[in-house]
C-alpha positions as a Markdown table, in Angstrom:
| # | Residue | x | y | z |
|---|---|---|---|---|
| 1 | Unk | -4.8 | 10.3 | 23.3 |
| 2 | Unk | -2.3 | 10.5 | 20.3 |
| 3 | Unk | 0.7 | 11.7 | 21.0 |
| 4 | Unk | 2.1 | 15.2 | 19.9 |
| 5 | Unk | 5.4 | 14.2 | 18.9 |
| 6 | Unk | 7.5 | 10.9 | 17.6 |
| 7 | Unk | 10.8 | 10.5 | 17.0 |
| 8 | Unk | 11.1 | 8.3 | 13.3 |
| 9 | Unk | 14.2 | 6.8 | 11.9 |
| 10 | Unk | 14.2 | 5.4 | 8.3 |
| 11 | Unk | 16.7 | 3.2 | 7.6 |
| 12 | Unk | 18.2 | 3.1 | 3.9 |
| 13 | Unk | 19.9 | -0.1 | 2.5 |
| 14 | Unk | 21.5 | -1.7 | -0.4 |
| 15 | Unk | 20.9 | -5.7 | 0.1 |
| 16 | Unk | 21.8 | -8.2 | -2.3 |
| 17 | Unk | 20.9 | -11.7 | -2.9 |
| 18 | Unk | 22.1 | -13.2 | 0.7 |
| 19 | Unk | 19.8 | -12.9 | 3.5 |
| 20 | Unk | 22.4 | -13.1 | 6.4 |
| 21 | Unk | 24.1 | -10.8 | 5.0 |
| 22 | Unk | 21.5 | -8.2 | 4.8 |
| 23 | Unk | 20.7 | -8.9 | 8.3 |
| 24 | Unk | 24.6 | -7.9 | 9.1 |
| 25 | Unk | 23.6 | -4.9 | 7.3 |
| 26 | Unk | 20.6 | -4.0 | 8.8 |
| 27 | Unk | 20.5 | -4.5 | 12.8 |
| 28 | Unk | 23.3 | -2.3 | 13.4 |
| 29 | Unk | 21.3 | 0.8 | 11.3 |
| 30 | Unk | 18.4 | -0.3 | 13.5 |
| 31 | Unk | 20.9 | 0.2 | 16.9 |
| 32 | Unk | 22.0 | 3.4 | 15.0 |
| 33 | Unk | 18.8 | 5.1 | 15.0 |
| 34 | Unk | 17.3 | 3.8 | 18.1 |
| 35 | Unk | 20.8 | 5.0 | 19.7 |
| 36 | Unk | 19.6 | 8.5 | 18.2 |
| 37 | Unk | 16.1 | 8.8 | 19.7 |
| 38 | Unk | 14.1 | 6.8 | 17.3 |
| 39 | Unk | 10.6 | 5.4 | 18.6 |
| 40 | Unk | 9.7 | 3.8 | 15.6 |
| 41 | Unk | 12.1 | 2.7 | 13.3 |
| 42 | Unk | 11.8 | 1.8 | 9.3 |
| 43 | Unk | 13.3 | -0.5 | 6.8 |
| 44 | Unk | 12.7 | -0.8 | 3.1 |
| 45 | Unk | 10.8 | -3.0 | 0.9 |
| 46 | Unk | 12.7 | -6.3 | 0.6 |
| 47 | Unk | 14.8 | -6.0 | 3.5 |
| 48 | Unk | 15.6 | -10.2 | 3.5 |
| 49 | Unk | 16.8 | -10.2 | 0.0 |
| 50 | Unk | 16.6 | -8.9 | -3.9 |
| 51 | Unk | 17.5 | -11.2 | -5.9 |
| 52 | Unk | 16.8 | -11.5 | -10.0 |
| 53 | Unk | 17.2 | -14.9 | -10.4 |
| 54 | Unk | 13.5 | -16.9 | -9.1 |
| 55 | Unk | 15.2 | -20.4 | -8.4 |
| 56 | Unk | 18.0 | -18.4 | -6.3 |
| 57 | Unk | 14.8 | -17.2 | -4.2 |
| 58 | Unk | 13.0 | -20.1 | -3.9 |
| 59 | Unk | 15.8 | -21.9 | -2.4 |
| 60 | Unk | 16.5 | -19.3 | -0.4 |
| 61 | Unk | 13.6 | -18.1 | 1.2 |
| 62 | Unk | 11.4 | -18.9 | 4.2 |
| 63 | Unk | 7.5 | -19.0 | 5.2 |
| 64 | Unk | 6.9 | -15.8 | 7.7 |
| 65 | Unk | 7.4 | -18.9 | 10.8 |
| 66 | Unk | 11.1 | -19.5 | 10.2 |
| 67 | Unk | 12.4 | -17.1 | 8.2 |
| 68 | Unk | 15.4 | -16.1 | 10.2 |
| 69 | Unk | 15.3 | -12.4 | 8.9 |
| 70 | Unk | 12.1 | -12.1 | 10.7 |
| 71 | Unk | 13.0 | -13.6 | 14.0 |
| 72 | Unk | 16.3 | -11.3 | 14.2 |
| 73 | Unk | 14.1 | -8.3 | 13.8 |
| 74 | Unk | 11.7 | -9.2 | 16.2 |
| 75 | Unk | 14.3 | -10.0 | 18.6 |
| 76 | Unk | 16.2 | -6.4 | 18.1 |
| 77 | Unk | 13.0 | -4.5 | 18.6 |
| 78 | Unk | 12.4 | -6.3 | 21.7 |
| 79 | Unk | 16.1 | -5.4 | 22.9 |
| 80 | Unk | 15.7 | -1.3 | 21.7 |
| 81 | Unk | 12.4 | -1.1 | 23.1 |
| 82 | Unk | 11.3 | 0.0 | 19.7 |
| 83 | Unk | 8.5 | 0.0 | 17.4 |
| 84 | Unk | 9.7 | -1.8 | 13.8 |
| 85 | Unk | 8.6 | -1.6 | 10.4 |
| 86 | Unk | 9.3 | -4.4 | 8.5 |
| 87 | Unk | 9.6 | -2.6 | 5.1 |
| 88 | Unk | 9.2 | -5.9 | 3.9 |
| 89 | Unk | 10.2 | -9.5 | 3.6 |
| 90 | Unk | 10.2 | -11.8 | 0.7 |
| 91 | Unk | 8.0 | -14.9 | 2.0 |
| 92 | Unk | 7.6 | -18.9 | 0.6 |
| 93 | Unk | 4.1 | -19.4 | 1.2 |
| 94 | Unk | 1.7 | -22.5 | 0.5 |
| 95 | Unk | -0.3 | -21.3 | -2.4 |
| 96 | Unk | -0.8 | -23.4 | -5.0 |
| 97 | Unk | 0.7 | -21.6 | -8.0 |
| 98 | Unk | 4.4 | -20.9 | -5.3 |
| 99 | Unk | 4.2 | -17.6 | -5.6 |
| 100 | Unk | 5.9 | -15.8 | -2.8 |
| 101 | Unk | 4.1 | -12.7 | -0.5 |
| 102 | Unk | 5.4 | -9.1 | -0.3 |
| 103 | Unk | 5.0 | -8.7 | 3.1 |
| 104 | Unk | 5.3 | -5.6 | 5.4 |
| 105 | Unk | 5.3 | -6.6 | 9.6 |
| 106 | Unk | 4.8 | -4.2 | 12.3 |
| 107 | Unk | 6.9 | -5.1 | 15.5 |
| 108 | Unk | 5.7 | -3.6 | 18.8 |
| 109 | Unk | 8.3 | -2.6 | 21.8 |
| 110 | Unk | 7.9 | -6.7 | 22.8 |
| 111 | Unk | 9.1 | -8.2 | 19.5 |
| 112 | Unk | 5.7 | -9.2 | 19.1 |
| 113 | Unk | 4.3 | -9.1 | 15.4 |
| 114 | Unk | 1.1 | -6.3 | 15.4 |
| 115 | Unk | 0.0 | -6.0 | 11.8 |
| 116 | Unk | 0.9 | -7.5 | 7.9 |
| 117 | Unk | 0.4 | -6.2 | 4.9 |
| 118 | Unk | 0.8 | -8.2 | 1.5 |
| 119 | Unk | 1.7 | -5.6 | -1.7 |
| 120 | Unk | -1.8 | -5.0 | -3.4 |
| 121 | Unk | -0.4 | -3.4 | -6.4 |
| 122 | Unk | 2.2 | -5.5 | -8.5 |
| 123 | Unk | 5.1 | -4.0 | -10.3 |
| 124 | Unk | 4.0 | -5.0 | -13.8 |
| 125 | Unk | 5.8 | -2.6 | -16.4 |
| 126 | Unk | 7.8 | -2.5 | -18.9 |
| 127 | Unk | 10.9 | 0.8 | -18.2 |
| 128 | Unk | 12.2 | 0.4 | -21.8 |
| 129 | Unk | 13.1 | -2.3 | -24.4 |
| 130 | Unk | 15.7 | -4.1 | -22.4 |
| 131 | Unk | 13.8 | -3.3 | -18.7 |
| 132 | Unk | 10.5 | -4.9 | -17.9 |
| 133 | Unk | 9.7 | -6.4 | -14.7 |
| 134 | Unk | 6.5 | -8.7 | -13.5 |
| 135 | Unk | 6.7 | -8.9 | -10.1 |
| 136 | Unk | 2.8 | -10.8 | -10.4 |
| 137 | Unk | 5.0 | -13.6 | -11.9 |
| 138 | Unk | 6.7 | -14.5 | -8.8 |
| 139 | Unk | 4.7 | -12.7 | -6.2 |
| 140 | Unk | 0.9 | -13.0 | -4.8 |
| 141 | Unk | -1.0 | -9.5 | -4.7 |
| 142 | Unk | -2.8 | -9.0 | -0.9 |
| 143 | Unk | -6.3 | -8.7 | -1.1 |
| 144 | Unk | -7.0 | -5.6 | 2.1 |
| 145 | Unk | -5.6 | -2.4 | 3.0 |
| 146 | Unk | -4.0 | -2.6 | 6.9 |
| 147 | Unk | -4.1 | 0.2 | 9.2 |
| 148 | Unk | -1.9 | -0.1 | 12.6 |
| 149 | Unk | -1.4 | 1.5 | 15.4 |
| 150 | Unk | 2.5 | 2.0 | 16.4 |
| 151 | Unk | 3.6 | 4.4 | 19.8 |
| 152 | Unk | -0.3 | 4.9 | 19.8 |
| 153 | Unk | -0.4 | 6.8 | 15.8 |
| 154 | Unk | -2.7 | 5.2 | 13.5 |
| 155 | Unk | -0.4 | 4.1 | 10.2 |
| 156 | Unk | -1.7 | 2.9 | 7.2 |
| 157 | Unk | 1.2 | 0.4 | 5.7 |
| 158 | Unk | 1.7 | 0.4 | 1.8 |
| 159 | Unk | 4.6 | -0.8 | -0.1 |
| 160 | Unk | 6.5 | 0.9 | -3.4 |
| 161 | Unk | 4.1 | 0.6 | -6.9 |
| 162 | Unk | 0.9 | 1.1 | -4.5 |
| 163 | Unk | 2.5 | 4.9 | -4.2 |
| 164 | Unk | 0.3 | 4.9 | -8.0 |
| 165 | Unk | -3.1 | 4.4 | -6.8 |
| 166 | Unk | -4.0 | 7.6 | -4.6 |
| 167 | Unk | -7.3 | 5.9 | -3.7 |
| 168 | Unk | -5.6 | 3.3 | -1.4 |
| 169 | Unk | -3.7 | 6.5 | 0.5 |
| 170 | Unk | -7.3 | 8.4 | 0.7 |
| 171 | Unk | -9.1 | 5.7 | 2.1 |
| 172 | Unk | -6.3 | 4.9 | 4.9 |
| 173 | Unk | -6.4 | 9.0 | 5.5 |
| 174 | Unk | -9.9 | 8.7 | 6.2 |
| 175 | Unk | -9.9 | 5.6 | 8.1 |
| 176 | Unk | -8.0 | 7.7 | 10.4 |
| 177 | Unk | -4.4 | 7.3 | 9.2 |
| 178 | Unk | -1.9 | 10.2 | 10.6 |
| 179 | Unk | 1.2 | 8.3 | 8.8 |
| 180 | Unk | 1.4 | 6.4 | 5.8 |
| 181 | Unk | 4.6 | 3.9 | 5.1 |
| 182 | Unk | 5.8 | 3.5 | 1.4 |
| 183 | Unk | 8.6 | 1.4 | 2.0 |
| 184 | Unk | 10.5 | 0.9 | -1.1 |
| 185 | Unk | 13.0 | -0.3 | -3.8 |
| 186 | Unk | 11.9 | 2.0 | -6.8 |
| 187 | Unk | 13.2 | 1.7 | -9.7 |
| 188 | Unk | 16.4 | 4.5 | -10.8 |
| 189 | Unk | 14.4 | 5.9 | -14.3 |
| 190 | Unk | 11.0 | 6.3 | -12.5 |
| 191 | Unk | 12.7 | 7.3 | -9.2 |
| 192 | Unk | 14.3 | 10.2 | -11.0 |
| 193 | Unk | 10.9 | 11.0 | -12.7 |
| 194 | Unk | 8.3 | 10.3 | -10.2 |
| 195 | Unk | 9.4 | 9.5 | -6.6 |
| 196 | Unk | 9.6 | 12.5 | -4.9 |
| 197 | Unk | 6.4 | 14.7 | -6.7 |
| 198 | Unk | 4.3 | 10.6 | -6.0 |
| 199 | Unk | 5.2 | 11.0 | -2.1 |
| 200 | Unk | 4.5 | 14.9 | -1.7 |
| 201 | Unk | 1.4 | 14.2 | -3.5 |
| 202 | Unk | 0.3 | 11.4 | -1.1 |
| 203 | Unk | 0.7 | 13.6 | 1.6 |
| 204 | Unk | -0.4 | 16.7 | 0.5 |
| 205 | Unk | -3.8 | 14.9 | -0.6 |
| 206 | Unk | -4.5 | 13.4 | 2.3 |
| 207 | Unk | -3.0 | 15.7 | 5.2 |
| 208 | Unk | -0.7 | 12.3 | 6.8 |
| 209 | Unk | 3.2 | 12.1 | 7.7 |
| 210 | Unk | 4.8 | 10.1 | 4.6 |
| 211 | Unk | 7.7 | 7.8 | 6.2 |
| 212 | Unk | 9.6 | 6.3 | 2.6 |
| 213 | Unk | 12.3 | 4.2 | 3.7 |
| 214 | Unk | 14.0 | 2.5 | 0.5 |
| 215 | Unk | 16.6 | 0.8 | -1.3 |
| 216 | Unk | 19.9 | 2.4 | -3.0 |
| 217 | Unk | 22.5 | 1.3 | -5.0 |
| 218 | Unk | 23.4 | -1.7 | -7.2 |
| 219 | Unk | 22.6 | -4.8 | -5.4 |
| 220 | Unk | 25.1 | -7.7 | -5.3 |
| 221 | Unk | 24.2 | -11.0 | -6.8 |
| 222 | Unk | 27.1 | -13.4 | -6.5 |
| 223 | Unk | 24.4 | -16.1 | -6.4 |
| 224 | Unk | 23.3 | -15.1 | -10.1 |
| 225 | Unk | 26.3 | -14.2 | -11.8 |
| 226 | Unk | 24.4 | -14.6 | -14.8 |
| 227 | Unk | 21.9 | -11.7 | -14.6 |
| 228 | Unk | 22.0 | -8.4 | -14.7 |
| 229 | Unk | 22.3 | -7.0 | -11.1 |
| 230 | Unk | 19.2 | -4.5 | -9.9 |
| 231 | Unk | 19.6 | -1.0 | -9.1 |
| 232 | Unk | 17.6 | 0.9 | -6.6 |
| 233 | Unk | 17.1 | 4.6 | -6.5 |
| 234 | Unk | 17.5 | 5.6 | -2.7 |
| 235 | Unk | 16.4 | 9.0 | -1.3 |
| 236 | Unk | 14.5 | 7.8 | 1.5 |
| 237 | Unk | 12.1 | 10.7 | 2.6 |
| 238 | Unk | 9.8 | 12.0 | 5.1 |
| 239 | Unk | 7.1 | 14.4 | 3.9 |
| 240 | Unk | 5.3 | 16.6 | 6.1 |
| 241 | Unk | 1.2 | 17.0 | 6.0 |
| 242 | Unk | 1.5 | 19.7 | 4.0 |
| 243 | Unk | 3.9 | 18.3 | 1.0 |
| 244 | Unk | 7.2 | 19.9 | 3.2 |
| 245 | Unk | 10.4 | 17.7 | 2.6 |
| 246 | Unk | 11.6 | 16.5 | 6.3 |
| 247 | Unk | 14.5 | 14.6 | 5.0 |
| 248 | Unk | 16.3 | 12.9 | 2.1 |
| 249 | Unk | 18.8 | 10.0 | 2.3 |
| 250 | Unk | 20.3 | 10.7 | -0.7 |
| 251 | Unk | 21.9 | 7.6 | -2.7 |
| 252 | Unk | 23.8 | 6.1 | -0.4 |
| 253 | Unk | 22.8 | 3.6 | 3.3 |
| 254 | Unk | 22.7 | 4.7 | 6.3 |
| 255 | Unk | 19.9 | 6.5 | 8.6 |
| 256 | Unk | 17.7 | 9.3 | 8.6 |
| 257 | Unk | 16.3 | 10.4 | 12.2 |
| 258 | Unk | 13.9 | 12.9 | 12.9 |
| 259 | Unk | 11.3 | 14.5 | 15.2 |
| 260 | Unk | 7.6 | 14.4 | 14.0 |
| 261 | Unk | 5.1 | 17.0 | 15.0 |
| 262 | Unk | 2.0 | 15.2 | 14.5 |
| 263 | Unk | -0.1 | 18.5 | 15.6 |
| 264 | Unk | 0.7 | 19.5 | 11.9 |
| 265 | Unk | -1.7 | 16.5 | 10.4 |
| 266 | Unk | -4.6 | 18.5 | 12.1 |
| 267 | Unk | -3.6 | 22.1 | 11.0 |
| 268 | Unk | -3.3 | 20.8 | 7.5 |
| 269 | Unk | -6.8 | 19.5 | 7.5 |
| 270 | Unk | -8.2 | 22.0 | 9.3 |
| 271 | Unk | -7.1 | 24.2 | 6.7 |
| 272 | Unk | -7.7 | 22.2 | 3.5 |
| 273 | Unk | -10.6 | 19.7 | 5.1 |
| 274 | Unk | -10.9 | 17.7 | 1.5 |
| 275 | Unk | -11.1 | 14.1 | 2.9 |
| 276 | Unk | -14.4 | 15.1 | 4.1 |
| 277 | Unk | -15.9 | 16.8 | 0.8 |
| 278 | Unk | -16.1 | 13.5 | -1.5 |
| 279 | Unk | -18.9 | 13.5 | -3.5 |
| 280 | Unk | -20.6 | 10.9 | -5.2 |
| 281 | Unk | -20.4 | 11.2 | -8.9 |
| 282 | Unk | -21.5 | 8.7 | -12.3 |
| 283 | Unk | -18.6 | 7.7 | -13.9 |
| 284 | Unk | -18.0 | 8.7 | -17.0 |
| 285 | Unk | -19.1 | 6.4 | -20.4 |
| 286 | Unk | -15.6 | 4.2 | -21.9 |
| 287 | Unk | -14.2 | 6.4 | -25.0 |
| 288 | Unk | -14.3 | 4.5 | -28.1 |
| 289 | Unk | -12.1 | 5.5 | -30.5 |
| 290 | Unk | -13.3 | 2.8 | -33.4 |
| 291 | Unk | -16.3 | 4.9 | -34.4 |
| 292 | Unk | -14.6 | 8.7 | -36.2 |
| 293 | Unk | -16.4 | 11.9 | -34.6 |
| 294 | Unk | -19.2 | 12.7 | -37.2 |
């Protein structure tokens, strides 16, 4: 039987380019929100490192089996008695090309490693003419959506750019997802444009919890003096079923706690059912624009 309540605690970070020091960052947030009531408790996307500088990463990094990031977490869950999400980590792995994984991990009450998901959707995009990013340069897309179960609530994991393809939120929704996870580390131009109005939408269309844990801030680089240092956008939210703002981080880390009523996924569906009235329809014939209307 699903629970009717759970207590959720996002955790909001600025990391830099120095794993241990993120983790120094991190696990006392974790004992902060647990401390509070928190069941199941959240970190962003990139919650080992962000770093601009590839080489800095490579030699930095770890496969999922000794990255020390990982173990700590597991190992703090296990002490709390929580469940953990893994926002995610930045992972070597052994393809063939060395492209690293965007990986999310659920971490049950026993430290014990549930559920990963590797980012589907790559951050390809240019923000302006001296901003671009291509994340598919240095990171592997996954290749399956991931539903999990944590404190007994189904949770469909996703991580930041998949927030832009609804159809990966609808089909977790209707797989039987009651929450959705978007941690992130958006970007400050389309975080002012598009965060908040991406989540409420997610949530709103498919009638789930929306847990948003994510980077703020201007993340230290000593390691890469050279480049420009990223900046994240904060405002870590959670969204009700019905589009209802929970909670908001603001721009600065630290913790967000708060009580869920998971009855509310079933009123909003009861009362907008639309997951269940897809229809199937013929898609529509590519425009061309070569040939001038007659």
């Amino acid at each position: 039987m699903l629970p009717a309540s759970l207590t959720v605690g996002l955790i909001q970070l600025t990391v830099g380019d120095a794993p241990l020091d993120n983790l120094e960052q991190t696990i006392p947030l974790i004992r902060q929100a647990a401390a509070q009531g928190a069941q199941f408790v959240l970190t962003p996307e990139a919650t080992n490192l962000l770093s601009p500088d590839r080489k800095w990463q490579r030699k930095t990094l770890h496969p999922e089996a000794t990255d020390p990031t990982l173990a700590a977490l597991r190992a703090e869950a296990k002490s709390a008695g929580i469940w953990l999400l893994i926002g995610s980590l930045a992972l070597l792995t052994d393809d063939a090309d060395g492209r690293f994984a965007n990986r999310s991990l659920l971490i049950d009450p026993q430290g014990d490693i549930v559920a990963r998901y590797d980012k589907l959707h790559m951050f390809d995009v240019t923000i302006s003419e001296t901003e671009s990013y291509r994340e598919s340069s240095a990171y592997r897309p996954g290749d399956r959506a991931v539903l999990a179960k944590a404190a007994d609530v189904p949770v469909g994991m996703t991580i930041c750019y998949d927030l832009r393809f609804p159809h990966l939120y609808r089909q977790l929704a209707q797989a039987g997802a009651r929450i959705l996870t978007v941690p992130s580390a958006f970007n400050p131009v389309t975080g002012e444009a598009h965060w908040e109005t991406l989540l409420r939408a997610r949530a709103i269309e498919t009638g789930c919890f929306i847990l948003a844990p994510a980077q703020c801030g201007t993340h230290p680089a000593p390691n890469s003096p050279d480049r420009p240092p990223r900046r994240s956008h904060g405002h870590s939210l959670v969204i009700d079923p019905w589009g209802k703002l929970l909670s908001d981080a603001g721009v600065t880390p630290g913790i967000s706690v708060v009580s869920l009523d998971l009855r509310a996924v079933d009123r909003a569906r009861s009362s907008i059912p639309s997951l269940t009235h897809d229809r199937p329809f013929a898609a529509p014939e590519p425009y061309d624009d070569t040939c001038p209307p007659d």
